[in-house]
N, C-alpha and C positions, 0 to 999 in steps of 0.2 A: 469371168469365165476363163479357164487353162485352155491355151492356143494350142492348135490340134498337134501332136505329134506324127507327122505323116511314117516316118523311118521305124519310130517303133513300132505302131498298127501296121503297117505292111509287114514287117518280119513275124509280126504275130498272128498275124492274117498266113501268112504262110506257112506257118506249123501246123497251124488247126487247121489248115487243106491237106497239110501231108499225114497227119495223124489219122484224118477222118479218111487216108488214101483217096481222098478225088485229084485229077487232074486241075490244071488251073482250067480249059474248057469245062469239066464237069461243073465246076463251081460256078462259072460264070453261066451256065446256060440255069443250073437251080436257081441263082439268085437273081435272074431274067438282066444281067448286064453282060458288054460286049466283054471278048475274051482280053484281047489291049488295054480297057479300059482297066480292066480288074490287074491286068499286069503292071500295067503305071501305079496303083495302087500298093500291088509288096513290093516293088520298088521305092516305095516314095516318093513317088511324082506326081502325085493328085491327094488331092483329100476328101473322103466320100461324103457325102452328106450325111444325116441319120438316117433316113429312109435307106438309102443303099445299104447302108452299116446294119438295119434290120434284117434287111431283103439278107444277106451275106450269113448274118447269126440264124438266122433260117434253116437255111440250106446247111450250115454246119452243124447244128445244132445245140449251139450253146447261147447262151442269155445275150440280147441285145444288151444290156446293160452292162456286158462282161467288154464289146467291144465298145461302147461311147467310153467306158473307164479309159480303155486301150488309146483311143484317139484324143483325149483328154478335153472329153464334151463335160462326162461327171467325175467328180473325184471320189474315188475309193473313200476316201476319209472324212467325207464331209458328215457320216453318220446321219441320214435322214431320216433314216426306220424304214418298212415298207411304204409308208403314206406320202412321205416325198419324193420315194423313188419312182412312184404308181405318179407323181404327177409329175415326173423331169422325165419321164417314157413316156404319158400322154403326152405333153407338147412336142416333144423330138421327133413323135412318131405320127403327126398331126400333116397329113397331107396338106394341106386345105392353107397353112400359115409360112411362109416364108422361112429361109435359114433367118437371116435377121430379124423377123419378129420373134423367132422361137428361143434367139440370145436375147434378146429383152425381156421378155417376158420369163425364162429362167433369173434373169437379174432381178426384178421384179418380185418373183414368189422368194429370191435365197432374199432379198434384206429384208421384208415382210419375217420370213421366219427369224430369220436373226435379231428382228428389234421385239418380235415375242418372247426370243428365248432371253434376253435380257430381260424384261418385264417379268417374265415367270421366276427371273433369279433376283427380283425383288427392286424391280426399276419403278414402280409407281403408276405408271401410266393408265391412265383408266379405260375398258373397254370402248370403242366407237372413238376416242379421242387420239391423236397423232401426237408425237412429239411434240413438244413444244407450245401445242396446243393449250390456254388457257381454261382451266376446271371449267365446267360448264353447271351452273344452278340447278338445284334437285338430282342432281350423280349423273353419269358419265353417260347414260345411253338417254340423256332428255324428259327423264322423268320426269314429273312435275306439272306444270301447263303443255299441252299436247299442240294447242292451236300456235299457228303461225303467229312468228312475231307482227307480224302487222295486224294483226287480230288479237293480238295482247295488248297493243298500245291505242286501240279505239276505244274510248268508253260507251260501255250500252245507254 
């Protein structure tokens, strides 16, 4: 994951208050955080979580996702589609999980996609199976005998 850039989100954070003409008070009581708090923010002195960064893209109105770009949670360029982008804004935006579970678990789902998109560009790998993983008897999702290997090796 790209480490936050706090200097550029706050200067960007502070246009889109002065465009949208709110006060930095205005902004900070929309987006239910303290008025200091948000002003260490375009300055550069804090760096917001995602949930704030949502709370913030709220009240201004523009895309959560336009500020984690900003703060460099996601990269512009990583080209997810809408389907990765719908799942790197459910985790970020996921009360309930921790900042650092929600960077694992973004780590997590990008090398998941990344070792498919090699597979789809003609890596071999078979469905159900991982890396490295030796072929499995009757194709890749276990076809074949269904019962438990300990129940293949009793004879009736």
């Amino acid at each position: 994951m790209g480490s936050i850039h706090v200097g550029n989100l706050g200067e960007f954070l502070r246009e889109q208050r002065r465009s949208a003409r709110l006060s930095l008070r205005q902004l900070a009581d929309a987006a239910g955080v303290s008025n200091p708090y948000l002003s260490q923010i375009e300055r550069g002195l804090r760096k917001p979580s995602a949930e704030i960064l949502q709370q913030l893209a709220k009240a201004l109105r523009i895309s959560a996702e336009t500020l984690y770009v900003q703060a460099g949670i996601l990269d512009e360029r990583r080209g997810d589609g809408a389907d990765g982008m719908a799942v790197h804004t459910a985790i970020l935006t996921d009360p309930a999980i921790s900042e650092r579970q929600k960077q694992v678990l973004l780590q997590i789902y990008d090398s998941f996609r990344k070792e498919n998109a090699r597979e789809d560009a003609g890596g071999g790998v078979e469905e159900g199976q991982m890396e490295g993983d030796a072929p499995r008897p009757g194709g890749g999702r276990g076809e074949g005998d269904a019962r438990p290997a300990s129940d293949r090796r009793r004879k009736p």
